[in-house]
Structure formats: structure tokens, C-alpha cells
C-alpha beads as a LAMMPS data file, in Angstrom:
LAMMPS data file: protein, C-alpha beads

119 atoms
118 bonds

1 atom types
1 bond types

-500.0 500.0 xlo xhi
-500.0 500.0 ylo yhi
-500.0 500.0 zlo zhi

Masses

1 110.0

Atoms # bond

1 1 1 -477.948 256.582 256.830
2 1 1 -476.033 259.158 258.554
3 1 1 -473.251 261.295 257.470
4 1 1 -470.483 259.328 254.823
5 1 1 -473.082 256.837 254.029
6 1 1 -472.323 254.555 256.915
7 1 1 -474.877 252.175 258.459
8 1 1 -476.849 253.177 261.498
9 1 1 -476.863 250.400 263.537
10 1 1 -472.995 250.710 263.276
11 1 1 -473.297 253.796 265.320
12 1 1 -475.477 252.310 268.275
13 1 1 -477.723 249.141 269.237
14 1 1 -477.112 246.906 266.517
15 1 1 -480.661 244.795 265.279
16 1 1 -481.736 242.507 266.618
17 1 1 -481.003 240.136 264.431
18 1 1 -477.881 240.941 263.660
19 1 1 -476.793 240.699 267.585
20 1 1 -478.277 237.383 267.684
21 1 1 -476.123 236.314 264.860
22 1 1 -472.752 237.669 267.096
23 1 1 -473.612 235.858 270.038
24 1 1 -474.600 232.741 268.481
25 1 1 -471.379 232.991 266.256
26 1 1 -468.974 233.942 269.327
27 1 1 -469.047 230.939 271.653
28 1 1 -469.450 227.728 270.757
29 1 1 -468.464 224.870 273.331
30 1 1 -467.451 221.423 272.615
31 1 1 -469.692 218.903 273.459
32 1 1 -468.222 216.101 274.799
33 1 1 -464.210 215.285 275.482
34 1 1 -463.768 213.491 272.336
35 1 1 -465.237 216.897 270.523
36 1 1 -462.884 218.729 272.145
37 1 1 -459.790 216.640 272.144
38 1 1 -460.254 216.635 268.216
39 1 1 -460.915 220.139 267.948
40 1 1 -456.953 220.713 270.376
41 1 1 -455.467 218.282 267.103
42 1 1 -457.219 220.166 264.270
43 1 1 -455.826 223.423 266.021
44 1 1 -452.492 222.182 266.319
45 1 1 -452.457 220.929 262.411
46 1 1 -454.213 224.583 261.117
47 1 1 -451.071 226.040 263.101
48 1 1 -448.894 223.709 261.646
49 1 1 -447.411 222.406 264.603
50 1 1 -448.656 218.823 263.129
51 1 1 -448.896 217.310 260.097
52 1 1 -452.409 217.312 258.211
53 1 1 -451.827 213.928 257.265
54 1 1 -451.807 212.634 260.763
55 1 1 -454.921 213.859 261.701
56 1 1 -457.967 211.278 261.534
57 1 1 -461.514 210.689 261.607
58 1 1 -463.030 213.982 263.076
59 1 1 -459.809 215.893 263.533
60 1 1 -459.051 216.061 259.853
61 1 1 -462.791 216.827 259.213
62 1 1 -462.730 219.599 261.737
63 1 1 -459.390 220.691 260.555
64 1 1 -461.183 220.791 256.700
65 1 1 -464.366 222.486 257.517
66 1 1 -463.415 224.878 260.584
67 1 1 -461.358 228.381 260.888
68 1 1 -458.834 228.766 263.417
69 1 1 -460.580 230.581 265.888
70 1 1 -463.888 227.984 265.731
71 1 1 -461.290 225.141 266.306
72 1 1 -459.684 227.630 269.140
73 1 1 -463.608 227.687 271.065
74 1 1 -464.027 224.229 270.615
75 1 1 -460.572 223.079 272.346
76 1 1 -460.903 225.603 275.047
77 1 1 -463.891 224.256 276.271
78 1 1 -463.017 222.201 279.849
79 1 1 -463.565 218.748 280.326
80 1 1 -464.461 218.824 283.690
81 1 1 -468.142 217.284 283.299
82 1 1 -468.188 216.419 280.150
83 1 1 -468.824 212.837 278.836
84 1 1 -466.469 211.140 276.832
85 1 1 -468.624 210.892 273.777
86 1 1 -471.358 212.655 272.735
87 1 1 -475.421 210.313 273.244
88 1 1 -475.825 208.601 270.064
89 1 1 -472.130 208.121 268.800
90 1 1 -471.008 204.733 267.548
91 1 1 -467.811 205.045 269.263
92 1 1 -468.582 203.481 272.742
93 1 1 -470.129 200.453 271.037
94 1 1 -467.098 199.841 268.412
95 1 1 -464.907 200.488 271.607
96 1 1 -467.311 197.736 273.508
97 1 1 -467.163 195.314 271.004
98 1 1 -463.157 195.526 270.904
99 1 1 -463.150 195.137 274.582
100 1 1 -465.553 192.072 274.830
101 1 1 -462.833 190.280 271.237
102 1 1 -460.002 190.727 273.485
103 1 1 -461.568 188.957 276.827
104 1 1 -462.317 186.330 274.726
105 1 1 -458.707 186.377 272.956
106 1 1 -457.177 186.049 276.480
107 1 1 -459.504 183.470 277.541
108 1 1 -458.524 181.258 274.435
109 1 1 -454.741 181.837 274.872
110 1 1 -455.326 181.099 278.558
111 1 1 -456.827 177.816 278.081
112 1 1 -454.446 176.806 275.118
113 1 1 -451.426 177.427 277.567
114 1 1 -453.085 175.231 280.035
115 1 1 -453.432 172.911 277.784
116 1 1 -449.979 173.196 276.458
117 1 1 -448.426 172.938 279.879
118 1 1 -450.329 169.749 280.877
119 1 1 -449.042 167.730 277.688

Bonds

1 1 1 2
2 1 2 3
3 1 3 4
4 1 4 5
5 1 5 6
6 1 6 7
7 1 7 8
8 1 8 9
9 1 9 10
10 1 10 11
11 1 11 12
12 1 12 13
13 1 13 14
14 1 14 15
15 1 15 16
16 1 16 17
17 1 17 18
18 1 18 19
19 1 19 20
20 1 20 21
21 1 21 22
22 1 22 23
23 1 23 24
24 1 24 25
25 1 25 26
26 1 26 27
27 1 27 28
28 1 28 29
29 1 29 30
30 1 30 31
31 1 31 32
32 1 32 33
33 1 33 34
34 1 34 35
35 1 35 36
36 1 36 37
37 1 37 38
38 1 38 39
39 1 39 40
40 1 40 41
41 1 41 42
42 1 42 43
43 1 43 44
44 1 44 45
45 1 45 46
46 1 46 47
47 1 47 48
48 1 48 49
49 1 49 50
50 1 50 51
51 1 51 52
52 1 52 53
53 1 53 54
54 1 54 55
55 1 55 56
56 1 56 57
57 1 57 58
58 1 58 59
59 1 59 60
60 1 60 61
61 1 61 62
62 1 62 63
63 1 63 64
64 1 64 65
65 1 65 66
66 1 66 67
67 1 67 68
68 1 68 69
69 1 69 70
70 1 70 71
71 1 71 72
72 1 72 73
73 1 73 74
74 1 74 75
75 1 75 76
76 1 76 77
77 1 77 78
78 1 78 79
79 1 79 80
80 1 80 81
81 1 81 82
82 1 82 83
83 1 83 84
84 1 84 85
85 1 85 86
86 1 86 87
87 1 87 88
88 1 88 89
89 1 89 90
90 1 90 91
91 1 91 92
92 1 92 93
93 1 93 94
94 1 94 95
95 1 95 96
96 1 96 97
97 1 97 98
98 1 98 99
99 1 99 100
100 1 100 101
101 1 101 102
102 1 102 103
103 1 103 104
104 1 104 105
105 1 105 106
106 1 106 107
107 1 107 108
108 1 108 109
109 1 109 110
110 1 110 111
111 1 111 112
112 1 112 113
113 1 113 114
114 1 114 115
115 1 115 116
116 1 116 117
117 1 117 118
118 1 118 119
């Protein structure tokens, strides 16, 4: 300790450890544009700017479990190169699955208004 009791490594090189632990903690990107889109909304409801209660799915957990300036990292990440959802999320397939309902929804109303039209 040196003079007033005050730490060492507060003086020069912190451990090594303990600067491991600030870089790790200081950037954090998002990593995918769904991560990061829901990161901007979680920021914008911690600011108040919207309501907590419109928030969603990983937005409101985000918004729950996150400070401000974690949310800030995450939004300010860019998209350029990013995929829209992260390997592994069951997004793509529930949005797949919606897709391939509706073709077939339009297909059946098509061929009922054929039908209709010929009668």
C-alpha cells in the first residue's frame, strides 16, 4: 500500500486480471441485426422515450437484465455484415413456416375465386 492506504495498482499497471476484466467489460458488440435492433428499443424504453410495456420478446428482456450503457454498446454496433439472426435461433424457421401458410392461403383463395367466377 502506499501513502493514505490506497491500492497500488491504482497508481500504475493495473493486474492482470483486473485489466482483463475492463476490456472484456468495455465493448461488447451485438451479434446479429436482430441483437442489435432490440438492444436500439431497450435503449429507447431505459431512456424513457418508449413505453416498457411495448417492448417484446428480447427487447423487454434486454431492457430487464441490461444497464444503459450495455444496451448503448449493443445498439451501436453496425449492421453492415451482420446476419439477420444469430446460427441456431428459431426465428428464421417460425418466420419460414409463416411464409410457406400464407402461399398456401393465396393459393386457396386463388382457386376459390376461380371457381367462384366460373359459376
Amino acid at each position: 500500500m502506499r501513502a493514505g492506504g490506497i491500492p497500488p495498482f491504482l497508481f500504475g499497471t493495473p493486474p492482470r486480471a483486473f485489466a482483463f476484466f475492463l476490456v472484456e467489460d468495455v465493448f461488447m458488440p451485438a451479434k446479429s441485426k436482430a441483437q442489435q435492433k432490440a438492444a436500439g428499443a431497450a435503449l429507447a424504453a431505459k431512456r424513457g422515450e418508449v413505453k416498457k410495456s411495448a417492448l417484446k420478446g428480447a427487447s423487454r428482456q434486454m431492457a430487464d437484465s441490461m444497464s444503459e450503457t450495455q444496451l448503448e454498446e449493443f445498439a451501436s454496433t453496425k449492421r453492415k455484415g451482420k446476419p439477420n439472426y444469430v446460427s441456431g435461433s428459431p426465428i428464421p424457421a417460425k418466420k419460414a413456416a409463416r411464409s410457406k401458410a400464407a402461399k398456401k392461403g393465396a393459393a386457396t383463395r386463388a382457386k376459390n375465386a376461380k371457381k367462384k367466377s366460373r359459376r
